[in-house]
BALOBA-1460 file (C-alpha; in Angstrom, 3 decimals):
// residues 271
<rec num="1" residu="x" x="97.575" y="94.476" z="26.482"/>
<rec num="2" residu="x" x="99.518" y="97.171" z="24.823"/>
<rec num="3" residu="x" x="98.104" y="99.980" z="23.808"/>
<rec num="4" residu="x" x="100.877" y="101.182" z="20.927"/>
<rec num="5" residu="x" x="99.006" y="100.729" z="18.180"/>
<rec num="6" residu="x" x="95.467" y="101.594" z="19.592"/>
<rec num="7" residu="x" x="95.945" y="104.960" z="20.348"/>
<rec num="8" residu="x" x="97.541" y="105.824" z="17.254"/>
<rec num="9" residu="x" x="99.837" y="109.404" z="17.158"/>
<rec num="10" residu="x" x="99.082" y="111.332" z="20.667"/>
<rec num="11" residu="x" x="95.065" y="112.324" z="18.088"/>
<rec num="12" residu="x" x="97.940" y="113.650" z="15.720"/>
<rec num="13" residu="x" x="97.160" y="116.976" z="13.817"/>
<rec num="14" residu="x" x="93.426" y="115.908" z="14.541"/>
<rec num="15" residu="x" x="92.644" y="119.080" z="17.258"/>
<rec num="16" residu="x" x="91.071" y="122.459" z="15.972"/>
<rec num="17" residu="x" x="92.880" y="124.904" z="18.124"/>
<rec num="18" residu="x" x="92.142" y="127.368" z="15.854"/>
<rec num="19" residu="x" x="88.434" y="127.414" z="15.993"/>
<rec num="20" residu="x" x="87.835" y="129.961" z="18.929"/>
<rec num="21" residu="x" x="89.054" y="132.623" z="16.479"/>
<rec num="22" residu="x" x="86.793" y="135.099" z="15.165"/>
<rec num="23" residu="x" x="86.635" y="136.667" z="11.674"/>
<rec num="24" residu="x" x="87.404" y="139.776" z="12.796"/>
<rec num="25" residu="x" x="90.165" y="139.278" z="10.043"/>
<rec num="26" residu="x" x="88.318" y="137.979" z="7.301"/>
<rec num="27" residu="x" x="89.659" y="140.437" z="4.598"/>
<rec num="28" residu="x" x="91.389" y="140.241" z="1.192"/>
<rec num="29" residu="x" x="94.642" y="138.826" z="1.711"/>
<rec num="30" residu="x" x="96.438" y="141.361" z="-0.300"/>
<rec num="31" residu="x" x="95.575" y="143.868" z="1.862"/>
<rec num="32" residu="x" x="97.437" y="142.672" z="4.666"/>
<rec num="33" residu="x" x="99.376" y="145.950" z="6.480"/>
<rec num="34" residu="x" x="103.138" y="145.152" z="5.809"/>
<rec num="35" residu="x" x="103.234" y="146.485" z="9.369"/>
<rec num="36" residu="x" x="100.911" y="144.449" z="11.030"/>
<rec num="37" residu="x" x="101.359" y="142.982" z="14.226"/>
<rec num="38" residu="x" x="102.125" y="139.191" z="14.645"/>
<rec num="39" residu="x" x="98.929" y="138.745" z="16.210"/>
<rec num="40" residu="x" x="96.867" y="140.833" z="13.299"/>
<rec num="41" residu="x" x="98.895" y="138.673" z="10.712"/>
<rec num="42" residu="x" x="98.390" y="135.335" z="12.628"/>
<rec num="43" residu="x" x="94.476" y="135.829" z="12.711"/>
<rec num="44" residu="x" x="95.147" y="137.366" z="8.990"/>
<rec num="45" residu="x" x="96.836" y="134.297" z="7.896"/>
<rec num="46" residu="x" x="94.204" y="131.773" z="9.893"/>
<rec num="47" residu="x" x="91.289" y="133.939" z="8.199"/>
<rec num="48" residu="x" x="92.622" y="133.515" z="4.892"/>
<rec num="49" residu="x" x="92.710" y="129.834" z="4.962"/>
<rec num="50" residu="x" x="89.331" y="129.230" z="6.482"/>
<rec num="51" residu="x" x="88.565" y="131.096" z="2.807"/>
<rec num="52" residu="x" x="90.783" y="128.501" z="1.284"/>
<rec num="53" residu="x" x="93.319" y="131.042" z="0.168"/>
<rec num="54" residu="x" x="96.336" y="129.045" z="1.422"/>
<rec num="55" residu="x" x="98.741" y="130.994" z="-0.704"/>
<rec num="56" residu="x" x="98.070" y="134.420" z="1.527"/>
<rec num="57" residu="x" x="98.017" y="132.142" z="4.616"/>
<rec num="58" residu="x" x="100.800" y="130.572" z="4.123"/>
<rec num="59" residu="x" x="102.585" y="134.155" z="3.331"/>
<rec num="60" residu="x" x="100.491" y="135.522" z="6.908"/>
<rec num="61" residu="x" x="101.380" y="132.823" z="9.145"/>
<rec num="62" residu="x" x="105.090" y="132.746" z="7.883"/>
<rec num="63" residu="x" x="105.244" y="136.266" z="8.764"/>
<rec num="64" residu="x" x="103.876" y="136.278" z="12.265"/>
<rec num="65" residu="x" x="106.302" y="132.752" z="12.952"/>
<rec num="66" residu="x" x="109.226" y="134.806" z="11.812"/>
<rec num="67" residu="x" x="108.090" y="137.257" z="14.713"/>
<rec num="68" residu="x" x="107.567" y="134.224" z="17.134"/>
<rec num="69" residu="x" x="103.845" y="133.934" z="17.117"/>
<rec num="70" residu="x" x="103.419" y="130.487" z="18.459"/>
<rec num="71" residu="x" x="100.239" y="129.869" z="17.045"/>
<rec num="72" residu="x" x="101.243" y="130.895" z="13.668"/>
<rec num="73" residu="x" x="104.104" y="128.799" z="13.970"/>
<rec num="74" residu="x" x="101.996" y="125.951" z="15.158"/>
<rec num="75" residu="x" x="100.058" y="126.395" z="12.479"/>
<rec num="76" residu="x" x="102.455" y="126.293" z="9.541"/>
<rec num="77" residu="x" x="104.245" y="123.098" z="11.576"/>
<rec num="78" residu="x" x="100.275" y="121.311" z="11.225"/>
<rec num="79" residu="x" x="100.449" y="122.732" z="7.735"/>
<rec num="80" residu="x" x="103.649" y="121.007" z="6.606"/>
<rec num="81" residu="x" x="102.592" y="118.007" z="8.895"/>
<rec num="82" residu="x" x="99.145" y="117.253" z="6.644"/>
<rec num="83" residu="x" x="100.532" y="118.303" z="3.313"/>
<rec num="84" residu="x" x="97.639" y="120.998" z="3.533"/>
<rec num="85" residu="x" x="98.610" y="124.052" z="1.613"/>
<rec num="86" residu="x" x="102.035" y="123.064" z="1.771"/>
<rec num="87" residu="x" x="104.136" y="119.673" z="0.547"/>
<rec num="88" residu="x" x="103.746" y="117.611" z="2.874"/>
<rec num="89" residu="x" x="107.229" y="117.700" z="5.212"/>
<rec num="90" residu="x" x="107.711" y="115.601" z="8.443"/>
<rec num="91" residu="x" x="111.177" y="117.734" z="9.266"/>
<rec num="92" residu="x" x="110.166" y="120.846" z="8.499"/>
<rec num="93" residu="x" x="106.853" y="120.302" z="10.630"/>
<rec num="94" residu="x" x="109.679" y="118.811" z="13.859"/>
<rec num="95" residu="x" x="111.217" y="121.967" z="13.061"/>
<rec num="96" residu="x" x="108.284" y="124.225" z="13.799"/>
<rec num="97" residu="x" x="107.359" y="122.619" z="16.641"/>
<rec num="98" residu="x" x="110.820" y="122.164" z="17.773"/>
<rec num="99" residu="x" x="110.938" y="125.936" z="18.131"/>
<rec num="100" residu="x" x="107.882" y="126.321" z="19.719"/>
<rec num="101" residu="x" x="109.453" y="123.976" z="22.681"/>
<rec num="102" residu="x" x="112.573" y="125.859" z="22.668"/>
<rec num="103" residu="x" x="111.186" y="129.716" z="22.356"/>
<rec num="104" residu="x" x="108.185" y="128.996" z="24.619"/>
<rec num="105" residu="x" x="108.365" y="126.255" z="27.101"/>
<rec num="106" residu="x" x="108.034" y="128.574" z="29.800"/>
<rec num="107" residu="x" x="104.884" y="130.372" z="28.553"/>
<rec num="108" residu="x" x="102.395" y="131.157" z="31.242"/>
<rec num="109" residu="x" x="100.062" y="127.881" z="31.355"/>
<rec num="110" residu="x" x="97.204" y="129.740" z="31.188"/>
<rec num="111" residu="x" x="98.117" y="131.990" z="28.751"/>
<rec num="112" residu="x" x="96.640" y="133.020" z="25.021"/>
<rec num="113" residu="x" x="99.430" y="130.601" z="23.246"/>
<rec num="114" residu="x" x="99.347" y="127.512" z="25.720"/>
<rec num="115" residu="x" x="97.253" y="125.736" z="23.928"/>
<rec num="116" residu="x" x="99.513" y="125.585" z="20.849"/>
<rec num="117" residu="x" x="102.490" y="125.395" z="23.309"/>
<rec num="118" residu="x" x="101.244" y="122.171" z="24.619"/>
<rec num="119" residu="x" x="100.300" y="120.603" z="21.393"/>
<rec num="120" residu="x" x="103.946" y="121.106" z="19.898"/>
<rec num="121" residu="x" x="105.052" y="119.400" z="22.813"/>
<rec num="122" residu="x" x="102.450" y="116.514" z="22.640"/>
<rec num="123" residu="x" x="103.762" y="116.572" z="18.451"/>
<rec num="124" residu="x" x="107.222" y="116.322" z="19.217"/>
<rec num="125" residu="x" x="106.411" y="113.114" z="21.569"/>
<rec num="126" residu="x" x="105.014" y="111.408" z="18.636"/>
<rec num="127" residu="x" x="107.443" y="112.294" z="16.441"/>
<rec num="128" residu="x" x="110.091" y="110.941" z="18.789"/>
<rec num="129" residu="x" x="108.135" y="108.417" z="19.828"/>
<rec num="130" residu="x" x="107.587" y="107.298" z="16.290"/>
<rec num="131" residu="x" x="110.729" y="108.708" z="14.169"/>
<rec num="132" residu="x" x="110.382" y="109.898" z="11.073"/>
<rec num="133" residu="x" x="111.823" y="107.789" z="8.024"/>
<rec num="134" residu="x" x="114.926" y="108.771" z="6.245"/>
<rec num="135" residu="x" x="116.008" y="111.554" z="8.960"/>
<rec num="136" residu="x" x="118.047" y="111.974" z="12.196"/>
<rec num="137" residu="x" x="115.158" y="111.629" z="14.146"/>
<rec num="138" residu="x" x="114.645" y="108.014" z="14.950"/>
<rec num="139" residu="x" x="112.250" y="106.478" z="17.865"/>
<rec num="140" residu="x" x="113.199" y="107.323" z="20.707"/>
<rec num="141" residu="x" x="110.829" y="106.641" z="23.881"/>
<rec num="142" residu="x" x="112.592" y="108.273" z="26.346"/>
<rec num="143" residu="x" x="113.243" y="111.484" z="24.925"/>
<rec num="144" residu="x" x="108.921" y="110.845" z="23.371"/>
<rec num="145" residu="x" x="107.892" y="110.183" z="27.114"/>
<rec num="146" residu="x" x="110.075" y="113.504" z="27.983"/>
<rec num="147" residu="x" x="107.874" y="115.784" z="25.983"/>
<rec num="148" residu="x" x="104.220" y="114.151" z="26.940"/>
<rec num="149" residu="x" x="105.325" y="114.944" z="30.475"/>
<rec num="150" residu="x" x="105.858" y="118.544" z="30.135"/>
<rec num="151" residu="x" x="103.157" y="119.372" z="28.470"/>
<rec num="152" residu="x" x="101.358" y="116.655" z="30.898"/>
<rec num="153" residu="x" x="102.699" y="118.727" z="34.106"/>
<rec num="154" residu="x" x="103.187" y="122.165" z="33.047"/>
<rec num="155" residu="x" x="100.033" y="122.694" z="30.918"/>
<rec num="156" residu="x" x="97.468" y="120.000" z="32.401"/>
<rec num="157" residu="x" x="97.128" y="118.824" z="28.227"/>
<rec num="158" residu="x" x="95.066" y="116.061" z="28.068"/>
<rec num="159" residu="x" x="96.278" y="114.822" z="24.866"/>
<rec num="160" residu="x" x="99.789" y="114.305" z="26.635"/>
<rec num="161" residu="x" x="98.194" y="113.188" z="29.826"/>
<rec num="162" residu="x" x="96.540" y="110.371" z="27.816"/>
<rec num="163" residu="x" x="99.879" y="109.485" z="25.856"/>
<rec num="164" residu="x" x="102.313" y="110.021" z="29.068"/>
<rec num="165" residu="x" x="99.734" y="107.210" z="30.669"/>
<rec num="166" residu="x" x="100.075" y="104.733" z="27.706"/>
<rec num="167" residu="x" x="103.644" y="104.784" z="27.792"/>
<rec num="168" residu="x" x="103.716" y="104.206" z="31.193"/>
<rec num="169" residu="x" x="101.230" y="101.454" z="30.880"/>
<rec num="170" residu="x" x="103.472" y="100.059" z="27.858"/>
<rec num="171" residu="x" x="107.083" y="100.222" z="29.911"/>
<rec num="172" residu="x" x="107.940" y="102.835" z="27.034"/>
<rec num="173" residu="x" x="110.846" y="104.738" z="27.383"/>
<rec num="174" residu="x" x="111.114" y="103.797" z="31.182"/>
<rec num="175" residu="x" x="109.955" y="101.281" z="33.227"/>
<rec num="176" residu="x" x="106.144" y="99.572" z="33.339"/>
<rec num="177" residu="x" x="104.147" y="101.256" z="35.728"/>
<rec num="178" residu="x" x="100.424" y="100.867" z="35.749"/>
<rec num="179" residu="x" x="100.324" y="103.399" z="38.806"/>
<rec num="180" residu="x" x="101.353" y="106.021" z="36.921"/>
<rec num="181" residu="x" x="99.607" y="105.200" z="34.156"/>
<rec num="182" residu="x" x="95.860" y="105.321" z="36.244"/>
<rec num="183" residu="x" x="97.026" y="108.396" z="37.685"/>
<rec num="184" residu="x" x="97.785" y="110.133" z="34.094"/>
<rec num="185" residu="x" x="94.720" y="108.426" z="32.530"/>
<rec num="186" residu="x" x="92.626" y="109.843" z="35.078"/>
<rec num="187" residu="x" x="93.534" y="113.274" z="35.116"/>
<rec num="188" residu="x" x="92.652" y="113.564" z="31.000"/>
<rec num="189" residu="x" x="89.762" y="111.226" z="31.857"/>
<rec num="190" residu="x" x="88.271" y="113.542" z="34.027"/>
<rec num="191" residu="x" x="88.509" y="116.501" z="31.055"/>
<rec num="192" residu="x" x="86.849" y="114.362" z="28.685"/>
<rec num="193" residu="x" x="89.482" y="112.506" z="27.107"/>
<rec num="194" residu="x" x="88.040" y="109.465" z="25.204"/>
<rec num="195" residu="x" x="91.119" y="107.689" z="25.212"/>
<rec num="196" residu="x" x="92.022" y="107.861" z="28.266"/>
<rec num="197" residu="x" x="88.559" y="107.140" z="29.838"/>
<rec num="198" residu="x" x="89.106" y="103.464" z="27.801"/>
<rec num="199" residu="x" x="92.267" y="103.044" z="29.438"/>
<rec num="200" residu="x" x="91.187" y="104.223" z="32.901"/>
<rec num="201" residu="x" x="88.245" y="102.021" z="32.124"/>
<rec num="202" residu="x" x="90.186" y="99.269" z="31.352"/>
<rec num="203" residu="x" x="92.523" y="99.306" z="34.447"/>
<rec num="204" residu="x" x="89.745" y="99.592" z="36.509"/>
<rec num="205" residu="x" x="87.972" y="96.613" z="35.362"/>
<rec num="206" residu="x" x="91.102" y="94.523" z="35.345"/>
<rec num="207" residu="x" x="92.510" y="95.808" z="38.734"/>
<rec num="208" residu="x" x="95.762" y="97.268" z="37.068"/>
<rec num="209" residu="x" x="97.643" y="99.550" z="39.401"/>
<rec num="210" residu="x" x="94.400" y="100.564" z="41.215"/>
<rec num="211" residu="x" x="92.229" y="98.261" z="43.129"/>
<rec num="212" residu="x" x="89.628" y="96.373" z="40.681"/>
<rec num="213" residu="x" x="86.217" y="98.499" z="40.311"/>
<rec num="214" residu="x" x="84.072" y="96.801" z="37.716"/>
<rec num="215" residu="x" x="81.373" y="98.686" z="37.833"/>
<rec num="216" residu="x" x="83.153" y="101.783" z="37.296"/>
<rec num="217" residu="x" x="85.576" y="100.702" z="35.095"/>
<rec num="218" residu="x" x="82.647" y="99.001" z="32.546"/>
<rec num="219" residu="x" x="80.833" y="103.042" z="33.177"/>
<rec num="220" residu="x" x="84.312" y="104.611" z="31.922"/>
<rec num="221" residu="x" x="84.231" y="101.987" z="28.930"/>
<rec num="222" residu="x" x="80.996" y="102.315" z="27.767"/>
<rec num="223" residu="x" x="80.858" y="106.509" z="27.892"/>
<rec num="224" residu="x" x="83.739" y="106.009" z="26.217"/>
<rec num="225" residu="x" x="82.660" y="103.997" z="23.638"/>
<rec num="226" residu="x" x="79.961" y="106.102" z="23.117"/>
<rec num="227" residu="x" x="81.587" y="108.970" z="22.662"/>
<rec num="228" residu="x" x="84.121" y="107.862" z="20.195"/>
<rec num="229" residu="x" x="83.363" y="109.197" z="16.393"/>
<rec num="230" residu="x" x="83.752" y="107.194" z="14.707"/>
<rec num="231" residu="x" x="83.950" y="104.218" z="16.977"/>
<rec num="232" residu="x" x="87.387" y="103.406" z="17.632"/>
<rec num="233" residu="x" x="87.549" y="99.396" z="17.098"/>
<rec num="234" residu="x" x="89.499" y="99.351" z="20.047"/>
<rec num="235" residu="x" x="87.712" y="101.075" z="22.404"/>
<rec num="236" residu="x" x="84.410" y="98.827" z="20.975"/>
<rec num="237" residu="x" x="86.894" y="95.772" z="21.498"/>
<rec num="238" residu="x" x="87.912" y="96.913" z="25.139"/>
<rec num="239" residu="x" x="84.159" y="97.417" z="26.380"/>
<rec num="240" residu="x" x="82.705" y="94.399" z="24.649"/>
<rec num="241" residu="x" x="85.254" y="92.087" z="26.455"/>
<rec num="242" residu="x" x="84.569" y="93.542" z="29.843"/>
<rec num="243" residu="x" x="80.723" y="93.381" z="29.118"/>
<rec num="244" residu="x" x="81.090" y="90.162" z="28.480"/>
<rec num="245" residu="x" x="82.636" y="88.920" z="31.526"/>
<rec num="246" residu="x" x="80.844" y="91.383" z="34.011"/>
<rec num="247" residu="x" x="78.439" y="90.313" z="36.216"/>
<rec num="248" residu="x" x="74.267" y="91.445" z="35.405"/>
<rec num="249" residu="x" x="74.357" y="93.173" z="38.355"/>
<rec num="250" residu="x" x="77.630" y="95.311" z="37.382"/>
<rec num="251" residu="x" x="76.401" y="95.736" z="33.875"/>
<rec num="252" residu="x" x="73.303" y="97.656" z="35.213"/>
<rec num="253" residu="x" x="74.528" y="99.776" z="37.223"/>
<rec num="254" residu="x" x="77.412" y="100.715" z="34.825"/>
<rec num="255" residu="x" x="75.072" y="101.120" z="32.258"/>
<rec num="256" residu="x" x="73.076" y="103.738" z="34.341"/>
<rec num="257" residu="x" x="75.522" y="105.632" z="35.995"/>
<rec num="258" residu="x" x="77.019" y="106.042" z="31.673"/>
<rec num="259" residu="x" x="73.716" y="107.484" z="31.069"/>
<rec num="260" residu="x" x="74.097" y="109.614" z="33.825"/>
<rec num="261" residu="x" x="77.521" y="110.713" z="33.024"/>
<rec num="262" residu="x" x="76.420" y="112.063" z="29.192"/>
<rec num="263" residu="x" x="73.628" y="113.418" z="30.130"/>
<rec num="264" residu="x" x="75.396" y="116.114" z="32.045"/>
<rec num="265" residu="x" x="79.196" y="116.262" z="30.215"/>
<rec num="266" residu="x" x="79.046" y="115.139" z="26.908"/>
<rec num="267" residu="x" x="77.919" y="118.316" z="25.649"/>
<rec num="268" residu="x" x="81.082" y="119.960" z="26.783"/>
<rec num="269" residu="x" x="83.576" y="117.363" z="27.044"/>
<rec num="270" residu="x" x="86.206" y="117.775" z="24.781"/>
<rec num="271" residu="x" x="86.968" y="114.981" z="22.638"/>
């Protein structure tokens, strides 16, 4: 089965980085210090669009990107992306993101701007993986399967962990293997992932690249399922099939041991 059209864009512009911010910031827009740091205009900027001034966030978050705030340059990239205070710009959006990869690759992992770091990265592999009509930048798995790994290696993202393990499960941009691909699922399984616990689910149940484990496999499925909001048809597809060939027995105990697993993550799990 090939999961290309499944998992959809790498959960494309879909992530609120942001919301960890505080409104510290919250102020008139036109009172924004002509000397302020990046950092005061990026939470400036962010502030003023969470008031739906997009005008004076837009005129923030350019100034901080000029300055090589990589949130505020993630942000405007996101902006352009969605068409959301801005028209809506596919290149322009690449172009954001591409400098993000090329000013800040080597930021400290566990650093303030990773997190937007990572997510250009995991952007730019959907972009490449993708293309974008009527430009330069035409699919290209290879260079797409380049990008999920960085940001899959060097900053643990889930997101890319998830779409590094697809591609490997596909044979995109390299050759098919489904050892890789259970290794990269379950690493952004075990952070929550919903994808990838469907995939990992998946492979377990079938025996792909791992020995078969029903039981656990139909448990990955079904918090999976679950979790999903709003149910992803192919997740619902994935766990109904294996449901419906899995023993009583195995449907139990997968059943319980699901419970069990929400009952203490899915508070916290991220999406």
């Amino acid at each position: 089965m090939r999961f290309s059209s499944a998992f959809g864009g790498a959960a494309l512009f879909g992530i609120g980085l942001l919301s960890g911010l505080t409104g510290a910031y919250a102020l008139d827009a036109r009172t924004l210090d002509k000397n302020a740091t990046p950092m005061e205009a990026f939470r400036f900027g962010y502030n003023a669009y969470k008031q739906g001034d997009k005008t004076a966030a837009v005129e923030a978050l350019t100034y901080a990107a000029e300055k090589g705030h990589a949130g505020a340059q993630w942000k405007l990239g996101r902006m352009y992306a969605e068409g959301d205070g801005l028209a809506k710009d596919d290149m322009k959006a690449f172009e954001m993101f591409s400098e993000i990869a090329d000013d800040h690759a080597d930021d400290n992992p566990d650093g303030s701007s990773a997190r937007f770091v990572a997510n250009a990265f995991v952007e730019l592999g959907s972009y490449y993986r993708e293309g974008i009509p009527n430009s330069a930048i035409q699919p290209d798995f290879g260079r797409a399967r380049q990008m999920f790994a960085y940001a899959a290696s060097y900053f643990g993202d889930p997101d890319a962990q998830l779409n590094l393990a697809r591609m490997y499960y596909d044979g995109e941009g390299g050759d098919r293997d489904p050892r890789q691909a259970v290794r990269w699922a379950k690493l952004a399984a075990n952070k929550g992932n919903v994808g990838a616990q469907a995939l990992l689910g998946h492979m377990l149940f079938e025996g792909e690249g791992v020995n078969r484990e029903p039981v656990l496999g139909l448990m990955f499925l079904t918090v999976a399922r679950d979790r999903a909001k709003p149910l992803d048809p192919w997740i619902q597809k994935l766990q109904e099939q294996a449901f419906s060939i899995a023993t009583e027995t195995e449907r139990r105990t997968a059943l319980a041991l699901a419970d069990d697993w929400l009952s203490k993550n899915a508070a916290t799990a991220s999406r």
